[in-house]
N, CA, C and O of each residue as an XYZ file, in Angstrom:
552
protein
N      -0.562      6.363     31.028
C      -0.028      6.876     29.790
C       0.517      8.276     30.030
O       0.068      9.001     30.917
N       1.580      8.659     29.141
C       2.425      9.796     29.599
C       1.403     11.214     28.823
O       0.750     11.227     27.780
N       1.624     12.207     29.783
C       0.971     13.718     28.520
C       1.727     14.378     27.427
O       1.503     15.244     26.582
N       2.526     13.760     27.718
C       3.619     14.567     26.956
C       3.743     13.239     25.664
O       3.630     12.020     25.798
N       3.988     13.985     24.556
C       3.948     13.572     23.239
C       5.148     12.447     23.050
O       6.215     12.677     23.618
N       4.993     11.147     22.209
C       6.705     10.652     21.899
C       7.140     10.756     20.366
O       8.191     10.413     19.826
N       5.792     11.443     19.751
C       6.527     12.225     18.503
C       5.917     13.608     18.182
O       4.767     13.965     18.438
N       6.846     14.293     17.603
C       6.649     15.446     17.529
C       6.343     16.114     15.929
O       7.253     16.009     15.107
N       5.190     16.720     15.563
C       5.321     16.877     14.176
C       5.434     17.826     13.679
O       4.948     18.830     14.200
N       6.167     17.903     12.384
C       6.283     19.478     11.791
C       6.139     18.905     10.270
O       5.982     17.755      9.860
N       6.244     20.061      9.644
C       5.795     19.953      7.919
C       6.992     20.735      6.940
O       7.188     21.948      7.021
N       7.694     19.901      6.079
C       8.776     20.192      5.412
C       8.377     19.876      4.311
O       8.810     18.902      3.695
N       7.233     20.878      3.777
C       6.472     20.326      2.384
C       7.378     19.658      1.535
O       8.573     19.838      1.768
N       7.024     18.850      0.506
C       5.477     18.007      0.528
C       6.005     16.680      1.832
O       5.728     15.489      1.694
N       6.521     17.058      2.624
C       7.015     16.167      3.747
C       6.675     16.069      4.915
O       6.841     17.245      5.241
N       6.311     15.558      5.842
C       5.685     15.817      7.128
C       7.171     14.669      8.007
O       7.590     13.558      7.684
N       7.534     15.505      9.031
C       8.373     14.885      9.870
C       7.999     14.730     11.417
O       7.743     15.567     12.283
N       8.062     13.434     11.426
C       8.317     12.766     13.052
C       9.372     12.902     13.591
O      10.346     12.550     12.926
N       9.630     13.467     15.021
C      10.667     13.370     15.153
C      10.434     12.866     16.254
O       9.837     13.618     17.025
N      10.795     11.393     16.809
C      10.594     10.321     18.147
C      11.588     11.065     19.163
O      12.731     11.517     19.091
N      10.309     10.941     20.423
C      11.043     12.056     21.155
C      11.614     10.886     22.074
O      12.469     11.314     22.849
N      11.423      9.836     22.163
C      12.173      8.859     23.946
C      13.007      8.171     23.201
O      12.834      7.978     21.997
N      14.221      7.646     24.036
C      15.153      7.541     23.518
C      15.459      5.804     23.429
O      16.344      5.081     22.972
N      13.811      5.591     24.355
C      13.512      4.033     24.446
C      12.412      3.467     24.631
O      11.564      3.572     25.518
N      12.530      2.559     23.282
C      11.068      2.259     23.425
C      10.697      0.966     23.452
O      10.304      0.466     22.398
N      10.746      0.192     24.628
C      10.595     -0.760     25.225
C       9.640     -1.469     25.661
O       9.590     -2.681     25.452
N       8.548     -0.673     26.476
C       7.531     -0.518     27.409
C       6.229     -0.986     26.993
O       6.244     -0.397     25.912
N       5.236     -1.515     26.996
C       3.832     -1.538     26.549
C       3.240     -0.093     26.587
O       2.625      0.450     25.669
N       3.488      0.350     27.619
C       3.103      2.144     27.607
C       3.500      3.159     26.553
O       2.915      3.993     25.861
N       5.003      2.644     26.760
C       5.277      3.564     25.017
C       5.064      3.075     23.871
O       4.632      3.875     23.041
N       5.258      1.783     23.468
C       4.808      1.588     22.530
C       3.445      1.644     22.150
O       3.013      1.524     21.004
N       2.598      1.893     23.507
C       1.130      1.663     22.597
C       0.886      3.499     22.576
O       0.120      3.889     21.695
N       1.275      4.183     23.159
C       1.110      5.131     23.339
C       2.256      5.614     22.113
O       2.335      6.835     22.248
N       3.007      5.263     21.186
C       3.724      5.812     19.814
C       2.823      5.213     18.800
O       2.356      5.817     17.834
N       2.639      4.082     19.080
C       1.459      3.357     18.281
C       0.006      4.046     17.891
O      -0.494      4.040     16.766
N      -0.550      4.637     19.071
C      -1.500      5.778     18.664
C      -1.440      7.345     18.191
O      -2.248      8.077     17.620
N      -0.267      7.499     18.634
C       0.440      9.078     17.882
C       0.737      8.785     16.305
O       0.443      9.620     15.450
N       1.080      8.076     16.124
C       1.467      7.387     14.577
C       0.389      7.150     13.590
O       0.529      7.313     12.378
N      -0.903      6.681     14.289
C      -2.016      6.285     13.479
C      -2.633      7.426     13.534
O      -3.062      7.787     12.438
N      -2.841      8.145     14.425
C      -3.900      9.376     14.448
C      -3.015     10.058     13.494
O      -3.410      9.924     12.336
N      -2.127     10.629     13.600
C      -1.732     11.429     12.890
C      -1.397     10.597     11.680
O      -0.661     11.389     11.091
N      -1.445      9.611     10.982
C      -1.682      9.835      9.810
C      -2.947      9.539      9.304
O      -3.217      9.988      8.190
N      -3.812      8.844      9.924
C      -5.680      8.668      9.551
C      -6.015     10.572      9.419
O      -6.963     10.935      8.723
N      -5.047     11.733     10.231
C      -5.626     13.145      9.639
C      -4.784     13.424      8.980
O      -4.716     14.641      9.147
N      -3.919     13.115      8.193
C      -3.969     13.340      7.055
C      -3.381     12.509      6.202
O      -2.461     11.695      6.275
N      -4.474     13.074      4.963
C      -4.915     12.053      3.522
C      -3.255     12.159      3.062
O      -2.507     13.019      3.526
N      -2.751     10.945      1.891
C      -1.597     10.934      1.264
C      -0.221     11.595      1.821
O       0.547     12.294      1.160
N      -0.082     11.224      3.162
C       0.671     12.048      4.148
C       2.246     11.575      3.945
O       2.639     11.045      4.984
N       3.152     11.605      3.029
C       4.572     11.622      2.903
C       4.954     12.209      4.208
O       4.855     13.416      4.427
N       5.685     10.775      5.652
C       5.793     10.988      6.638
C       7.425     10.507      6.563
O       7.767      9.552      5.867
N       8.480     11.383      7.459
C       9.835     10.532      7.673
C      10.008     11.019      8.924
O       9.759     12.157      9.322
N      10.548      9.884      9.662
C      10.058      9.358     10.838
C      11.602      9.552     11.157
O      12.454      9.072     10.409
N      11.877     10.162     12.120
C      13.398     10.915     12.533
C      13.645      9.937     14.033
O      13.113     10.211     15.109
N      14.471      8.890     13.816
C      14.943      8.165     14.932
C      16.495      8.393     15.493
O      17.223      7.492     15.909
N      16.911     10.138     15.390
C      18.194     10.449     16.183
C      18.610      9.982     17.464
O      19.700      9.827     18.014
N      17.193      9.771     17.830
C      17.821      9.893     19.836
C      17.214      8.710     19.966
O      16.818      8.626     21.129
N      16.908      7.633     19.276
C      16.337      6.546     19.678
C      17.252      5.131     19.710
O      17.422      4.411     18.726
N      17.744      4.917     20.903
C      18.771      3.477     21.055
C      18.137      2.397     20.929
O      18.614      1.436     20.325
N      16.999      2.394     21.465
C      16.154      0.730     21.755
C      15.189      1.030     21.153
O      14.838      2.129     20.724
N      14.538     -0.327     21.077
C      12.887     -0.312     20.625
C      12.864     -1.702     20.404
O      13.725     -2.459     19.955
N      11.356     -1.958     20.929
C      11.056     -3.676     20.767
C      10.240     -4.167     19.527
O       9.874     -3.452     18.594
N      10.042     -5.356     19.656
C       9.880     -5.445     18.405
C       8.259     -5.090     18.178
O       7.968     -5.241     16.991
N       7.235     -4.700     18.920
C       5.972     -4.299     18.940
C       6.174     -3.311     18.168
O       5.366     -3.290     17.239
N       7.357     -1.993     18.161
C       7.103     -1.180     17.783
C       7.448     -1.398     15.753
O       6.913     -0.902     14.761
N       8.345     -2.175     15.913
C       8.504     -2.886     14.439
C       6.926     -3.078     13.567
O       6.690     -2.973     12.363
N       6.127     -3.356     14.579
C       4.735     -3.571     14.274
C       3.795     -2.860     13.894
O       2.773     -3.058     13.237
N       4.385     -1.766     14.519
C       3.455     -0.424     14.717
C       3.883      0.627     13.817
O       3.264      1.690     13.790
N       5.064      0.385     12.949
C       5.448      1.321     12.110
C       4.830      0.147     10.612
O       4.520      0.753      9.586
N       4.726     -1.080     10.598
C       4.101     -1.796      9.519
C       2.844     -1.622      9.607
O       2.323     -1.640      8.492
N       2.210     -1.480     10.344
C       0.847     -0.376     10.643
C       0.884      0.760      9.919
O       0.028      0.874      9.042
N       1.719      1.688     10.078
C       1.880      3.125      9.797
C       1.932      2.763      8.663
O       0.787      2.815      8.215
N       2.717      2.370      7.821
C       3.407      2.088      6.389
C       2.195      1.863      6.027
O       1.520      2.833      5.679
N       1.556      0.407      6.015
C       0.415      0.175      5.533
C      -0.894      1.671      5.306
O      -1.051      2.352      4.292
N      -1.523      1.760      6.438
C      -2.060      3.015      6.266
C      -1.588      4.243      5.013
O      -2.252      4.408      3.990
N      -0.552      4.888      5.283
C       0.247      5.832      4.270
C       0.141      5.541      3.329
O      -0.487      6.451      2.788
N       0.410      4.545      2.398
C       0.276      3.823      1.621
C      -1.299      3.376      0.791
O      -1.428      3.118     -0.405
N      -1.983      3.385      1.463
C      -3.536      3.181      1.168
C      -3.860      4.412      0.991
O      -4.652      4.666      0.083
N      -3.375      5.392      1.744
C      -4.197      6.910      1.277
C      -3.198      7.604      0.022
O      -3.176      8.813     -0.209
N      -2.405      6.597     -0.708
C      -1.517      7.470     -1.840
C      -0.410      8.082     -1.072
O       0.102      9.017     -1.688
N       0.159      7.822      0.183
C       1.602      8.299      0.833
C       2.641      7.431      1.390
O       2.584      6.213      1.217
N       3.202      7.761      1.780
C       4.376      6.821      2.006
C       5.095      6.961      3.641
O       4.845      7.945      4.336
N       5.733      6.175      3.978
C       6.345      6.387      4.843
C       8.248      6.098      4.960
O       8.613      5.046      4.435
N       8.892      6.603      5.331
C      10.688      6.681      5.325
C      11.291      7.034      6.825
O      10.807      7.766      7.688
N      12.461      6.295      6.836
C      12.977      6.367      8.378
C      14.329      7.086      8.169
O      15.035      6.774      7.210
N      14.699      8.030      9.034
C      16.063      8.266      8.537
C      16.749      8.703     10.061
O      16.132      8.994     11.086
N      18.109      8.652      9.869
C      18.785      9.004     11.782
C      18.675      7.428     12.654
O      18.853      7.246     13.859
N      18.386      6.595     11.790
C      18.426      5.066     12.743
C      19.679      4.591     13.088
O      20.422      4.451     12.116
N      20.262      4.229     14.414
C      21.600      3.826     14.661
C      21.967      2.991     14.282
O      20.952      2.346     14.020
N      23.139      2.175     13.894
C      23.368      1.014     13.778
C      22.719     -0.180     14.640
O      22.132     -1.165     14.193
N      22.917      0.079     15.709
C      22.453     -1.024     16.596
C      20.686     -1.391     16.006
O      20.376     -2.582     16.001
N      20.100     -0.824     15.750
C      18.367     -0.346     15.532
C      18.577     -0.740     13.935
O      17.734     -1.618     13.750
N      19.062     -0.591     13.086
C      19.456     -0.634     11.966
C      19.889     -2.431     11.535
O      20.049     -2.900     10.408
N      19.956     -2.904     12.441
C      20.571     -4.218     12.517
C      19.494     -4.902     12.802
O      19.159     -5.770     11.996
N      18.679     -4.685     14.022
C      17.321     -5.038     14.542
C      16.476     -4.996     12.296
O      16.156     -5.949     11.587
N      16.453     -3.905     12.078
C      15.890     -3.915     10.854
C      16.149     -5.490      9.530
O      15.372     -6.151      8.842
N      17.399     -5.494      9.712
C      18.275     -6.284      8.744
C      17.676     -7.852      9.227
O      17.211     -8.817      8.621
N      17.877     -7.622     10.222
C      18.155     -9.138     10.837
C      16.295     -9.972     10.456
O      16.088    -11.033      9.866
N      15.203     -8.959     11.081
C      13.751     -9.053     10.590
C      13.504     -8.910      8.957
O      12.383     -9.074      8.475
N      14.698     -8.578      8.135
C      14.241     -8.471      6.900
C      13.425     -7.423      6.625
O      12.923     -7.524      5.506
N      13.098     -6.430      7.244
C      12.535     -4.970      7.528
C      13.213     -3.785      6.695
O      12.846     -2.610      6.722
N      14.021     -4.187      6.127
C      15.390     -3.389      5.617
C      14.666     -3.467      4.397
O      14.635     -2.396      3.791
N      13.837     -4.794      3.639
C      13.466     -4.483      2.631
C      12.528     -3.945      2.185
O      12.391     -3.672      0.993
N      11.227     -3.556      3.629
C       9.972     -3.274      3.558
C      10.221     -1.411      3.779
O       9.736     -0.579      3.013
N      10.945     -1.133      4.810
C      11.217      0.140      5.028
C      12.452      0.769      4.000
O      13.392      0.170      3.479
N      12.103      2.064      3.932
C      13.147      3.064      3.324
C      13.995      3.367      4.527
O      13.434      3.435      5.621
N      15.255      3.550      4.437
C      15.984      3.849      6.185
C      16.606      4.763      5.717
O      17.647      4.248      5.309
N      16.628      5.787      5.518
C      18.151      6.702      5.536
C      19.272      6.531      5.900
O      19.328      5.784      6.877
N      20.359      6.947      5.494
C      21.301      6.852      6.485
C      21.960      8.321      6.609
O      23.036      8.765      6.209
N      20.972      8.852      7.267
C      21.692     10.433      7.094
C      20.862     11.391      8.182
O      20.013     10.645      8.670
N      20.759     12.491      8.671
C      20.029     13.030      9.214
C      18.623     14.294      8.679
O      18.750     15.259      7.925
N      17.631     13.912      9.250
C      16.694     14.529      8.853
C      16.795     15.484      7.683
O      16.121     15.145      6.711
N      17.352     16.382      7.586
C      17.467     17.758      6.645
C      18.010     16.965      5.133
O      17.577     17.381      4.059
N      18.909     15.897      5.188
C      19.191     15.447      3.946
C      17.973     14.173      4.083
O      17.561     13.894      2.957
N      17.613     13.724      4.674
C      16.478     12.702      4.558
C      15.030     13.188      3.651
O      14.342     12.624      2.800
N      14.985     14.540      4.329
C      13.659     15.845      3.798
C      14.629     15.529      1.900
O      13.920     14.996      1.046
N      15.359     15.711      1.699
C      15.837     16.189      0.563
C      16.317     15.293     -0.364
O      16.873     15.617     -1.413
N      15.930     13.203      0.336
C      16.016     12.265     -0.764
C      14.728     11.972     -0.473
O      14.297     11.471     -1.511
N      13.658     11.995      0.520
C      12.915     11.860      0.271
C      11.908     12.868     -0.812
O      10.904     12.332     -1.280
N      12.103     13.787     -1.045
C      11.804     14.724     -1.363
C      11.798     14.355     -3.338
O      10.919     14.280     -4.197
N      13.501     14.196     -3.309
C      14.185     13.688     -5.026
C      13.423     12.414     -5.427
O      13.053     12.138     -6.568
N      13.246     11.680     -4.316
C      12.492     10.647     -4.856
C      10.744     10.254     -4.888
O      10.306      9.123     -5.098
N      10.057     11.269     -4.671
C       8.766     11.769     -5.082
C       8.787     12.526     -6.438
O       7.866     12.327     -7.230
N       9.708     13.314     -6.718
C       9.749     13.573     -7.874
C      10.285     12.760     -8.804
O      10.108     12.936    -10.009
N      10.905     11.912     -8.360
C      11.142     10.603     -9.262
C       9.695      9.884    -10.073
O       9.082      9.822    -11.138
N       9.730      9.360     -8.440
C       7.773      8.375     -9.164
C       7.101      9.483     -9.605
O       6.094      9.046    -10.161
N       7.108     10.929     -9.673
C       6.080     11.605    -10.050
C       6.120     11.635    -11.709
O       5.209     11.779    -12.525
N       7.664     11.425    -11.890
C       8.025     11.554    -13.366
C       7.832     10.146    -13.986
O       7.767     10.089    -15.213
N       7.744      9.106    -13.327
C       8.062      7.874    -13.650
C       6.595      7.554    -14.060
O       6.416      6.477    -14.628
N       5.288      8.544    -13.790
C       3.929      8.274    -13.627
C       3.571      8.844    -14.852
O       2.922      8.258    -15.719
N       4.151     10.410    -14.950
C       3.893     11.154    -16.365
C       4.524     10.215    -17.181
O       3.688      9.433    -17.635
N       5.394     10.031    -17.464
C       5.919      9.165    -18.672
C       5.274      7.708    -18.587
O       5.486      7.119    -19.647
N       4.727      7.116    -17.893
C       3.953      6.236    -17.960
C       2.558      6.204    -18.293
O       1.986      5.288    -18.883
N       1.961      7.470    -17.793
C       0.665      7.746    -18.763
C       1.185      8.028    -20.100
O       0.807      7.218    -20.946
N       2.069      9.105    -20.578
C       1.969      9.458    -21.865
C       2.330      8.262    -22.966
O       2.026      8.193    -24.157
N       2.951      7.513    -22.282
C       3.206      5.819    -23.124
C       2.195      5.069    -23.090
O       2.330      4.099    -23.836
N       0.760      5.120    -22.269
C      -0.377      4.473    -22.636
C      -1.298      5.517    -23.413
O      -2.496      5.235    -23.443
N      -1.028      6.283    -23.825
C      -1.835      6.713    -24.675
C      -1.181      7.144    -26.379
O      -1.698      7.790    -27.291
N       0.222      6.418    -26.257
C       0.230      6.410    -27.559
C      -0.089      5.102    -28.474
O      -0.059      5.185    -29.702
């Protein structure tokens, strides 16, 4: 297994960003080794709104398809979410073709505007929640 990291994380409140550092992810080595960077870091932290930055990423097999329905799942159980944004066409197609297109959020834009619909659309459901309590209690 490699020492060096294949995602990298930073925090773009209330946003936490991955940014996949190999540009292929093919391998049983990388994938199990993105597969455990992915879970650890979100099992530490609770309700973790994660977008997962796939700029430099051409390939990927379908294990790793697996390993982000992993991730999702998890995020999701602790009250967070997970979003992909910077996916190429080619990778983007891989999505479509598995019907993945409907389970994942994909961007089609790069990180900084990804931070900033993911972002519009937390405050969406956040509003969509207030006005949904205040309509069960009238």
């Amino acid at each position: 297994m490699s020492d060096s990291n294949l995602i990298t994380f930073s925090k773009r409140p209330p946003i936490h960003v991955g940014r996949v550092q190999t540009a292929s992810m093919l391998d049983a080595v990388n994938v199990s080794q993105f597969g455990k960077e992915l879970t650890n870091f979100v099992q530490e932290h609770d309700k973790v709104n994660l977008l997962l930055d796939f700029e430099g990423v051409n390939y990927l097999s379908s294990a790793v398809l697996s390993e982000l329905l992993n991730a999702q799942e998890r995020c999701e159980a602790t009250g967070g979410g997970l979003r992909l944004c910077s996916v190429n066409p080619e990778i983007k197609k891989v999505f479509e073709i598995s019907n993945l297109d409907k389970v994942f959020v994909l961007y089609d834009c790069d990180v900084r505007q990804g931070v900033k619909r993911y972002q519009k659309s937390l405050e969406i459901e956040r509003d969509d929640e207030t006005w949904g309590h205040a309509t069960e209690r009238l």
